[in-house]
C-alpha positions as CSV (number, residue, x, y, z in Angstrom):
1,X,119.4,95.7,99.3
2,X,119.3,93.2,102.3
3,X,120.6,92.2,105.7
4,X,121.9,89.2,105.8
5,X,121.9,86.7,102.4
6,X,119.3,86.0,99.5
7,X,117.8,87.7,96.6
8,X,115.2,90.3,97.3
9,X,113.2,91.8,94.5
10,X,111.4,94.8,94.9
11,X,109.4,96.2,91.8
12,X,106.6,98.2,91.1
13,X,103.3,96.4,90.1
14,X,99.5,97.0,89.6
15,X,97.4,95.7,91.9
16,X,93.5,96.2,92.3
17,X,93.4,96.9,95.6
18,X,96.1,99.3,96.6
19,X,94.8,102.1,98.4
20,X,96.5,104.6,95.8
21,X,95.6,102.8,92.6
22,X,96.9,101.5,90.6
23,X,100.8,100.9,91.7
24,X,102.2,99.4,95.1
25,X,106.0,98.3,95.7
26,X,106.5,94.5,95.8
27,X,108.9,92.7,97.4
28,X,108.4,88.8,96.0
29,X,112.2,87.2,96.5
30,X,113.3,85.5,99.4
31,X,116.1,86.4,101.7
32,X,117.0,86.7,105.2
33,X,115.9,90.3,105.8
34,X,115.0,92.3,102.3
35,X,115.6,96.2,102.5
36,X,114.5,99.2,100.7
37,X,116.2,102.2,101.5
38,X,114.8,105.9,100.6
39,X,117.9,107.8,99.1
40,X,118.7,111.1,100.0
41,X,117.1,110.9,103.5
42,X,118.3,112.1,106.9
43,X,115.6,111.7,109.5
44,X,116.2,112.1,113.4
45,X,113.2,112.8,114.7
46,X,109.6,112.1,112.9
47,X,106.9,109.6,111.6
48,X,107.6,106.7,108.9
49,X,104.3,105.6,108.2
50,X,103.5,102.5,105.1
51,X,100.4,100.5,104.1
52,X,100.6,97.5,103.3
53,X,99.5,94.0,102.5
54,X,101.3,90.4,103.2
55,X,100.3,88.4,100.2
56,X,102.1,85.0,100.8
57,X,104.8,83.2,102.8
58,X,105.2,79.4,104.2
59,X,108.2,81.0,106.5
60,X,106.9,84.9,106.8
61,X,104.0,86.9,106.0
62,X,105.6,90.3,106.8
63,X,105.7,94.2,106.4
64,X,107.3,96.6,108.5
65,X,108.9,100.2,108.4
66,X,112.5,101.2,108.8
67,X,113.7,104.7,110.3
68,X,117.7,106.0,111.6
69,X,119.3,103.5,109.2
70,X,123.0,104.0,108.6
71,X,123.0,101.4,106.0
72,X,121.7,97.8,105.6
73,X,122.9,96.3,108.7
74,X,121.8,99.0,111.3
75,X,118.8,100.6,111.5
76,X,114.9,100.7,113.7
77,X,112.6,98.7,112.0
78,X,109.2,98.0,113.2
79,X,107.0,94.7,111.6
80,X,104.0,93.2,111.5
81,X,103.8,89.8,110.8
82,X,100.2,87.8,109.6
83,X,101.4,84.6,110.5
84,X,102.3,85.1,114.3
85,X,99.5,87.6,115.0
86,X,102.1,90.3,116.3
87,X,103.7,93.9,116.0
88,X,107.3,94.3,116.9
89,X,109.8,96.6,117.2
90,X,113.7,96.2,116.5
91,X,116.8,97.3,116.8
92,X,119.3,95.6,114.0
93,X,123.3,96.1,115.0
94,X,125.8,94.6,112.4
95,X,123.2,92.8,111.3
96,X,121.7,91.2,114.2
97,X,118.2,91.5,114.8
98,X,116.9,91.9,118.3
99,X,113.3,92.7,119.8
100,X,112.7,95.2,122.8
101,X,109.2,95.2,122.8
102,X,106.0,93.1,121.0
103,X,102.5,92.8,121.2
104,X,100.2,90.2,119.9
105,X,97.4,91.8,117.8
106,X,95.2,90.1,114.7
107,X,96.9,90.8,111.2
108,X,95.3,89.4,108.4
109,X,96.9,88.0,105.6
110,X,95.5,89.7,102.3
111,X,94.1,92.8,103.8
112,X,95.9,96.7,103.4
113,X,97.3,97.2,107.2
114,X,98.4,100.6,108.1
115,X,102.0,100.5,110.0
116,X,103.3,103.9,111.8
117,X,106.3,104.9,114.2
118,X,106.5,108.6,115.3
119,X,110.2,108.8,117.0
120,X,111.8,111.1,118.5
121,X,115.6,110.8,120.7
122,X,115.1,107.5,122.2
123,X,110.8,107.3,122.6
124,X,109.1,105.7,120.0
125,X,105.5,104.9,119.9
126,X,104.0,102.4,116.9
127,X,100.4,102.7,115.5
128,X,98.9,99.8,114.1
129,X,95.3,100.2,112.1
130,X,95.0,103.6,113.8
131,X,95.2,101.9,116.7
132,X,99.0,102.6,119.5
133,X,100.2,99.3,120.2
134,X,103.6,99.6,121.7
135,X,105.2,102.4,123.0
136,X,109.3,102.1,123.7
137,X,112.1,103.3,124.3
138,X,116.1,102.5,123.0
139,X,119.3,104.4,122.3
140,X,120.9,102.5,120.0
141,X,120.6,104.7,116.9
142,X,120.5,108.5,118.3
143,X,121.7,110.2,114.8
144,X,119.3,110.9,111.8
145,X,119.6,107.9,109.1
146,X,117.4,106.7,106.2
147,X,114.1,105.7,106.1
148,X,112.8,102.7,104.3
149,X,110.7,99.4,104.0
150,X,111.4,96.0,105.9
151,X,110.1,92.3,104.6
152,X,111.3,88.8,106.6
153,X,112.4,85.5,104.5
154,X,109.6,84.2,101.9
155,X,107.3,86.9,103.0
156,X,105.5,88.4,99.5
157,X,104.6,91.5,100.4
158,X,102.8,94.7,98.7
159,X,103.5,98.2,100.0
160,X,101.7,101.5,99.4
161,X,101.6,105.4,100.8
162,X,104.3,105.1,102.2
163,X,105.3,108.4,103.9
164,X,107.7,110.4,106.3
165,X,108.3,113.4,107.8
166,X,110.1,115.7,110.2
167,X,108.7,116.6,113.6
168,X,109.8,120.1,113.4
């Protein structure tokens, strides 16, 4: 699915590199925010962890992880983008993406990243390459909700491992 308008397409490839040979998820079409929701998940509080690689993007170069999604247009999500140098983390509400804390920190274009977000009530702390970068706080999605995958406009993106779990 998406938030916002486009045509995402996410499919499963082949790729030489991924960390789990020999299939990642790839998400190649362009829209304003593509999703991939995980059906049959409730998660409240936890870890939502992906690898992944930006592979192209004149407007984007993107990957990020999604956790406490009620559908589409509300949900956590937590990016890293190649092309600004950055890790962020968002709240989206109706559809409307807004930032409450960044740092800038190298991401290379064509090289596996690890992403990771451990949550739980309104702290959340995100792990780039093994490394905490941000550590937050927001209570605009309290209740358990989905967990998923995140890309930004053009971005081509290839995901891999991704994983999630309870903190019970």
């Amino acid at each position: 699915t998406m938030t916002g308008s486009g045509n995402p397409k996410w499919t499963v490839v082949a790729d030489a590199t991924a960390p789990s040979k020999p299939n990642v998820l790839k998400q190649f079409g362009v829209a304003t925010y593509p999703v991939a929701l995980k059906d049959n998940t409730n998660l409240k509080d936890g870890f939502v962890e992906v690898k992944f690689k930006a592979v192209s993007g004149k407007e984007d170069q993107a990957g990020g992880v999604i956790w406490r999604a009620k559908d589409e247009d509300n949900y956590y999500i937590a990016r890293a983008n190649a092309l600004e140098n950055n890790v962020t983390i968002y709240h989206t509400i109706k559809g409307k993406r807004v930032s409450f804390k960044d740092v800038n920190v190298p991401v290379k274009s064509g090289e596996w990243h690890t992403l990771r977000v451990d949550f739980s009530g309104n702290k959340f702390t995100v792990t780039f390459d093994g490394k905490k970068v941000i550590e937050a706080t927001d209570g605009s999605f309290p209740d358990a909700g989905k967990v998923g995958l995140w890309t930004k406009a053009d971005s081509v993106t290839l995901f891999d491992d991704f994983t999630f779990g309870s903190n019970q």
